[in-house]
C-alpha positions in Angstrom: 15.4 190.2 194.8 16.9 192.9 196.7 19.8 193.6 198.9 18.7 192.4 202.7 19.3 190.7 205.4 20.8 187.4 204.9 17.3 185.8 205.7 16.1 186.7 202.4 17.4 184.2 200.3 15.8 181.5 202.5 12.4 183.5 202.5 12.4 184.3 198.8 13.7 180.5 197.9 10.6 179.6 200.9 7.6 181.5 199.1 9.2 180.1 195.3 9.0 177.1 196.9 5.4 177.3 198.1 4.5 179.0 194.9 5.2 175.6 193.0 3.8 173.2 195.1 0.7 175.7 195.2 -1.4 174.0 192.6 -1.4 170.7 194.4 -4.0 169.5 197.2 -6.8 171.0 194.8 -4.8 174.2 194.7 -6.3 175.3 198.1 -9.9 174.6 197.1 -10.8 172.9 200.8 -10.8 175.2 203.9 -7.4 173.1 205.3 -5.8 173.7 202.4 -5.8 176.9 202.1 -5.1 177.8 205.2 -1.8 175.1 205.1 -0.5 177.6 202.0 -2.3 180.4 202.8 -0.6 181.2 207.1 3.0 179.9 205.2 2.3 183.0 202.5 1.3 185.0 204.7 3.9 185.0 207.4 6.9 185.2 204.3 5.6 187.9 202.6 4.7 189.7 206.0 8.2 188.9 207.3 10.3 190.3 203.7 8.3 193.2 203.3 8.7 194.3 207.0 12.2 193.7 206.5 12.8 195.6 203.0 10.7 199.2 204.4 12.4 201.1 202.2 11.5 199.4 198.9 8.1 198.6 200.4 7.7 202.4 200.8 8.7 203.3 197.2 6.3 200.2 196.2 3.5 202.1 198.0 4.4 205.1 196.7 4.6 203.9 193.1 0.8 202.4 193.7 -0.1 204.5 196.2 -3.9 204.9 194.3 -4.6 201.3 193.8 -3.7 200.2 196.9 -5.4 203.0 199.0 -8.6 201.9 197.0 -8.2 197.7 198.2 -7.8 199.3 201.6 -11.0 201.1 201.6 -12.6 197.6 199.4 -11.1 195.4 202.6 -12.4 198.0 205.3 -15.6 197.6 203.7 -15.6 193.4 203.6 -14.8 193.6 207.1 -17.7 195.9 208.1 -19.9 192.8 206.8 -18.5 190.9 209.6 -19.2 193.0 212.5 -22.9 192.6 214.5 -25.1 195.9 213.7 -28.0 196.6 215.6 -31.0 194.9 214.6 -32.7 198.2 213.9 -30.4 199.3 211.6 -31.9 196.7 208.9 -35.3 198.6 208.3 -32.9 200.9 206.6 -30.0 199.0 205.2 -31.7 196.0 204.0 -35.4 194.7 205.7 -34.6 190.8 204.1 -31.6 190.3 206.4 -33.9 190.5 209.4 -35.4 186.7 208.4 -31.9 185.3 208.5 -30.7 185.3 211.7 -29.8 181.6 211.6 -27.0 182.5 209.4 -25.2 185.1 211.6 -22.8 184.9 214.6 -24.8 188.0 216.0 -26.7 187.6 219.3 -29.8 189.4 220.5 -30.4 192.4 218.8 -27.6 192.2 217.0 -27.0 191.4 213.7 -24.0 191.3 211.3 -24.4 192.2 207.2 -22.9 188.9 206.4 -25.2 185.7 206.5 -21.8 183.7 207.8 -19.6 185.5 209.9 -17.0 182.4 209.8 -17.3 182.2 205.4 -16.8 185.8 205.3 -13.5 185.4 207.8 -11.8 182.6 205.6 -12.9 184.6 202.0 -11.5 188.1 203.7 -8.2 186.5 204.8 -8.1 185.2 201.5 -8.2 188.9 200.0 -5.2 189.8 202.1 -3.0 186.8 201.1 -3.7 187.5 197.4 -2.7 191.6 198.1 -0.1 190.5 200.3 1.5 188.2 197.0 1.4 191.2 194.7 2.9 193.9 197.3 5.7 191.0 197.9 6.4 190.7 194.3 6.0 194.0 193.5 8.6 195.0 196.0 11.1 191.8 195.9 11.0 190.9 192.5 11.5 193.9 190.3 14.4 193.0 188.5 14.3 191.2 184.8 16.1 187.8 186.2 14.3 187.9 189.1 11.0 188.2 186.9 11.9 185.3 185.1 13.0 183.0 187.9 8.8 183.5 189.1 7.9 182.7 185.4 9.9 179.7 185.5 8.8 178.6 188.9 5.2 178.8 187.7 5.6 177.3 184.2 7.4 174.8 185.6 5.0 174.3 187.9 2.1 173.6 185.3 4.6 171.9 182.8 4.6 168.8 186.0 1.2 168.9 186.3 0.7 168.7 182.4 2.4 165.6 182.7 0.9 164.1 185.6 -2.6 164.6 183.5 -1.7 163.0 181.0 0.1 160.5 183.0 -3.0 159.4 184.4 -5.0 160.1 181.1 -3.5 157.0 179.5 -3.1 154.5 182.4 -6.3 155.4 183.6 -5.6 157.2 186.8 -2.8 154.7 188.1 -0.8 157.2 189.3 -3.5 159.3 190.6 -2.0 161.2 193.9 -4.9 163.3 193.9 -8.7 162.5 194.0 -11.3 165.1 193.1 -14.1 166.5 195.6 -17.5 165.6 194.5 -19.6 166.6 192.9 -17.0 167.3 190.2 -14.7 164.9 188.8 -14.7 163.1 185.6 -12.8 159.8 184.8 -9.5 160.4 183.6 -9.8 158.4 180.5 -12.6 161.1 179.5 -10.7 164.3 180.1 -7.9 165.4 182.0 -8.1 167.8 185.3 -4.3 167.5 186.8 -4.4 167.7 191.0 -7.9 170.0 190.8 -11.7 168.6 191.2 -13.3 171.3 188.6 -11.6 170.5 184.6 -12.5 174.0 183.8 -9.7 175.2 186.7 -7.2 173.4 185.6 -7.8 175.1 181.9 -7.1 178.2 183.0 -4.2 177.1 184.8 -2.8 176.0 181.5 -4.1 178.7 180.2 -1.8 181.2 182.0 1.3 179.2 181.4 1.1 179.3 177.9 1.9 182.6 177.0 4.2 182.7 180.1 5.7 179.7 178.3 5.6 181.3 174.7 7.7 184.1 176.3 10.4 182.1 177.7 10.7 180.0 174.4 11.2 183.3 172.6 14.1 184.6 175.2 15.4 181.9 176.3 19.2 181.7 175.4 21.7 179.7 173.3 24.5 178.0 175.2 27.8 176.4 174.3 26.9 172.8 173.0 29.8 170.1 173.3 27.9 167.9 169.5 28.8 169.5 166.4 25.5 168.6 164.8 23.5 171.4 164.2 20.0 169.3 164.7 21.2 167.8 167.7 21.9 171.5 169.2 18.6 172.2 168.1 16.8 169.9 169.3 18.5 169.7 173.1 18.3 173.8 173.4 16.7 175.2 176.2 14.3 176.5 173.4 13.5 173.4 172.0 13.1 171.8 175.0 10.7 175.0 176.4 8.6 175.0 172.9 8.0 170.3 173.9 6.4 171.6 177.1 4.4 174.7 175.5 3.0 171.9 173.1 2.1 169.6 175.9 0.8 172.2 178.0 -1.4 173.4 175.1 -2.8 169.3 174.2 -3.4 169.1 178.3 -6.0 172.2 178.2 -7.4 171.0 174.9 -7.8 167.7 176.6 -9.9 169.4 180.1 -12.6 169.9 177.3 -13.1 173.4 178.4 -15.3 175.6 176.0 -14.6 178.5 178.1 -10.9 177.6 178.8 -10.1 177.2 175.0 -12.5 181.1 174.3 -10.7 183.0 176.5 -7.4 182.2 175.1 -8.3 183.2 171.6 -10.1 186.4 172.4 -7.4 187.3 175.1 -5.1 186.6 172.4 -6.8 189.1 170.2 -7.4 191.4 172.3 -4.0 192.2 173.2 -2.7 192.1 170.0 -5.3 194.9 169.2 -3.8 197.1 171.9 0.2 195.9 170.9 -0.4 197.3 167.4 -2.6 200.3 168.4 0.2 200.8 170.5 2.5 200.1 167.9 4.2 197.9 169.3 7.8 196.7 169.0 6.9 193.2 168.3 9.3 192.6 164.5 6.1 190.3 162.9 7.8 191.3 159.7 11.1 188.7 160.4 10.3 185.5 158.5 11.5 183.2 160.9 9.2 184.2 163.7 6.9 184.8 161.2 7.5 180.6 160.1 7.3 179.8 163.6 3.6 181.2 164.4 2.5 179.3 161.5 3.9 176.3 162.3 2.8 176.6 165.9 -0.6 177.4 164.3 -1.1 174.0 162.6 0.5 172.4 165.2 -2.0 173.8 167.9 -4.9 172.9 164.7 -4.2 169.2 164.6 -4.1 168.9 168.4 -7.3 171.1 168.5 -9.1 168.8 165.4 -8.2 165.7 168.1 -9.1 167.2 171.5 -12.4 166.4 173.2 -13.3 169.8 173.5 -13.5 170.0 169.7 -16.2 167.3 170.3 -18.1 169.2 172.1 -18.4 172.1 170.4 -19.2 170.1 167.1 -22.2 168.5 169.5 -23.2 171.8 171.4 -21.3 174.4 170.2 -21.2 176.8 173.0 -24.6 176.6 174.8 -24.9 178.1 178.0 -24.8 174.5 179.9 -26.6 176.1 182.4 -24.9 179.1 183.5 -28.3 181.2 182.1 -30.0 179.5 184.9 -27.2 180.7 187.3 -27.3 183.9 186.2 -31.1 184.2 187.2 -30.0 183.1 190.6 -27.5 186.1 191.1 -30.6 188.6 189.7 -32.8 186.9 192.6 -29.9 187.2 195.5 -28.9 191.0 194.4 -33.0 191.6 194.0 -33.2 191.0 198.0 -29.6 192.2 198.7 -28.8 194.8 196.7 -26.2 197.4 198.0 -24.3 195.0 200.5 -24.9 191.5 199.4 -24.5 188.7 201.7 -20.8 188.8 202.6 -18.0 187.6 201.7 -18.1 184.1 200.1 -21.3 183.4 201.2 -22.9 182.8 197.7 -22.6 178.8 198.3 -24.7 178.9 201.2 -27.5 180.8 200.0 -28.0 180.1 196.5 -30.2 176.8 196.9 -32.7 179.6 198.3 -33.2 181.4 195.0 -32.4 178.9 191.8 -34.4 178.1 189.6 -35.9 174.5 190.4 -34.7 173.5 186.8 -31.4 173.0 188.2 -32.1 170.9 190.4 -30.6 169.8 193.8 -27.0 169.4 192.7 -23.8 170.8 194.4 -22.8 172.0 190.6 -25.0 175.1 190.8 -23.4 176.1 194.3 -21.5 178.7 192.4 -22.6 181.1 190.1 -19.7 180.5 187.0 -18.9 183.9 186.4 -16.6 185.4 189.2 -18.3 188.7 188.4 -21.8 188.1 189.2 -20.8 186.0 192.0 -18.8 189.2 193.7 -22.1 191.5 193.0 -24.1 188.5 194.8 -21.7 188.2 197.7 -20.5 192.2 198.0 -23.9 193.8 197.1 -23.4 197.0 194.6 -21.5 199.0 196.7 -18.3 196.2 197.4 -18.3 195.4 194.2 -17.8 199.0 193.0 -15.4 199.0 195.1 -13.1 196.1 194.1 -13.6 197.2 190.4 -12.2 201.0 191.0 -9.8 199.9 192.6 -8.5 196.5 190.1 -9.1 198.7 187.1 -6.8 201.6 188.6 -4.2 198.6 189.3 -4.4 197.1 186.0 -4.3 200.7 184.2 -0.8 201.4 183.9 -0.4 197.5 182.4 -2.7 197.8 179.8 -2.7 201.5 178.9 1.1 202.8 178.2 2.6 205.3 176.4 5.4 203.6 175.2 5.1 200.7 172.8 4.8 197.5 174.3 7.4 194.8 174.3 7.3 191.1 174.2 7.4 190.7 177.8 4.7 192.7 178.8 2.8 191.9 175.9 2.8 188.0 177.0 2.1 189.2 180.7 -1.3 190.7 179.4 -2.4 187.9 177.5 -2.5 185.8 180.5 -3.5 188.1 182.6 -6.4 189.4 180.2 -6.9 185.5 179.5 -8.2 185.0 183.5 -10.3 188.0 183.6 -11.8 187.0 180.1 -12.2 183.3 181.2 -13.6 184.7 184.7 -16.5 185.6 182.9 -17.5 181.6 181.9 -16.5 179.9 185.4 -15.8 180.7 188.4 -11.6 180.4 188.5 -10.7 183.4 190.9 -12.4 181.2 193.8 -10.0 178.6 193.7 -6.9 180.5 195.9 -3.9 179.1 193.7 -5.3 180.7 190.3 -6.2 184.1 192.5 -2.5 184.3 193.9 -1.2 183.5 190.2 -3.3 186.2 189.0 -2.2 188.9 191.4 1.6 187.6 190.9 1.6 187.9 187.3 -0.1 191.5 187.8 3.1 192.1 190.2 5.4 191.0 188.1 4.0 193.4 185.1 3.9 196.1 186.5 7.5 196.0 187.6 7.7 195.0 183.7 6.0 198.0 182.7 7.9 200.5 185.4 11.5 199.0 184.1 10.8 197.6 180.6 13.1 198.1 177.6 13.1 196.8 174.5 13.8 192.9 174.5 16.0 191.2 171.6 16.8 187.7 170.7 20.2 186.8 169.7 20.7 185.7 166.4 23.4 184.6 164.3 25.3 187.0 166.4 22.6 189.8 165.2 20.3 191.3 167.6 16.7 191.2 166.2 13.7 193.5 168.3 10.6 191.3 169.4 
């Protein structure tokens, strides 16, 4: 955090704060909830980065390209919003003129969006999440200041891990909260922590494991008052870190999320491909961080072998469950709404008009499970070319560096590349707190990237590279 005004303790220690408590009350999945978290966001971030211009202006500066593009994206979102005449259509799109019902336009007037009041809340939304990154970006750019946020938000998900399984075993008597229908399983069957939708709390766990593998591996050695060696051990704040790694790990084997438990191997591998194209800094050759992989491997094996979600692979492997069917109904949307969509967050109200019947009449389908399609459905062609110039120019110099890549960054990209992998299964960037977790962790690597060195772990007095 930088040097400011004396308000800026309060309002970083305010948004770490809200940043915490985030995942709770279904993690802003309800209208109300949002907007409780989403205002309080808002109005800190808005407040420290008025007050810090100068670092705000080098931030902009820095990412000048990126965020130029969202701008443009966000101009773009908002145009959806505002009434058009009704001639206008016969050009832009002739199947808008059969649903005025759906629009907040009068008379000849009509907006692109089918939901003028949907496309307000997902649009506000939008700027919270940008608003997060350009706050991090520009207030947390220091290593300890890094790591307080990684805390925060593994300690965060280490709380809920326990409440899940908390529940789990004394079958939901400590349940604080309930799930919205239709989703919702009991919590003898799987676990789901303060969400509705098992699969989003899986790639909330998801995120905090490599976050929490990274502060295992840095975490530092501090004057014991026991002489026993094991007992050190075993109370270190590395020990301790590795316990709640472990549990987080058994809680998102326990969701019995196929998609959950994919996207964290092929993230995995995928970023390890580019850490030793890069060749990457990362000592594998030391035996004892060799030992420890393995026996975090068998470890992670036997809770796997247990799991539910090894279950259901064994019975289904990984069959679509579905999300084919979905996928049909995005083709059928774009088909009639091709280069503007429907608007912003609009894809729940519409869909029931073009799936297939084989779905049925179930609230399940209401989303189209892969964040992707969904933004092509609700953005048309030309948003969502938008949005994906401008998130690949953001996530560019992250993933494509020249210098070799450290642990720190390296543990960054797995869990960001772990979202946008798992994006492609479910529908986890429409649930706010996973969005704003996203755009925070991209903050906080790309202040990584732009100040990174080469991290070592104290050893035996020895200072080994990872």
């Amino acid at each position: 955090m930088t040097k400011g005004n004396k308000a800026q303790p309060f309002g970083s220690l305010y948004f770490l704060i809200m940043l915490f408590t985030l995942p709770w009350l279904h993690g802003g999945e309800q209208t109300w909830e949002f907007l409780l978290f989403g205002v309080a966001i808002l109005l800190s971030c808005t407040v420290l980065i008025i007050s810090h211009h100068k670092e705000l202006s080098q931030t902009i500066n820095s990412y000048k390209l990126p965020l130029n593009l969202f701008v443009i994206w966000l101009s773009f979102c908002a145009l959806t919003i505002v009434p058009l005449p009704l001639e206008w259509f016969s050009w832009l799109d002739m199947s808008r003129a059969n649903l005025s019902d759906f629009t907040a336009g009068e008379g000849s007037y009509l907006a692109l969006s089918i939901s003028s009041y949907d496309s307000q809340i997902e649009i506000l939304k939008y700027i919270v999440y940008l608003l997060c990154l350009i706050f991090i970006a520009t207030i947390f750019h220091k290593q300890r200041h890094v790591n307080i946020v990684l805390w925060v938000i593994f300690g965060s998900c280490s709380v809920l891990a326990i409440y899940s399984f908390l529940n789990h075993y004394t079958s939901g008597q400590y349940e604080l909260i309930a799930s919205i229908p239709p989703w919702g399983t009991k919590w003898e069957e799987v676990v789901r922590g303060s969400f509705s939708y098992k699969n989003h709390f899986a790639a909330l766990m998801n995120l905090s494991i490599p976050i929490g593998i990274l502060l295992t591996l840095t975490s530092k050695h501090k004057k014991s008052q026991y002489k026993n060696k094991i007992v050190i051990y075993l109370l270190s704040y590395r020990t301790i870190t590795a316990l709640f790694v472990m549990i987080i790990l058994a809680a998102m084997f326990k969701s019995d999320s196929r998609g959950g438990l994919l996207a964290i191997i092929l993230s995995f591998l995928l970023v390890l491909s580019i850490s030793l194209f890069k060749r990457s800094r990362v000592n594998i050759l030391n035996w004892k961080l060799y030992t420890s992989i393995v026996s975090i491997l068998l470890v992670v094996g036997y809770l796997f072998s247990l799991s539910p979600v090894y279950e259901r692979i064994q019975k289904s492997g990984f069959t679509p469950n579905g999300r084919d069917l979905m996928q049909i109904t995005v083709q059928r949307i774009v088909a009639d709404y091709p280069l503007f969509g429907t608007g912003p967050g609009t894809y729940p109200l519409i869909q029931h008009m073009y799936k297939p019947p084989e779905l049925g009449v179930t609230e399940m389908s209401k989303r189209a499970h892969n964040d992707y399609l969904e933004l092509i459905a609700n953005q048309g062609l030309i948003g969502a070319t938008l949005f994906a110039i401008a998130m690949l120019c953001l996530l560019k110099p992250i993933f494509i560096t020249k210098k070799p890549i450290n642990l720190q960054l390296f543990c960054l990209q797995w869990a960001i590349s772990c979202m946008l992998i798992h994006a492609m299964f479910d529908f986890i960037f429409q649930l706010p707190v996973l969005a704003v977790y996203f755009f925070v962790l991209v903050g906080l690597a790309l202040n990584v990237n732009k100040n990174r060195k080469t991290m070592k772990i104290k050893n035996k007095g020895k200072e080994i590279p990872i």
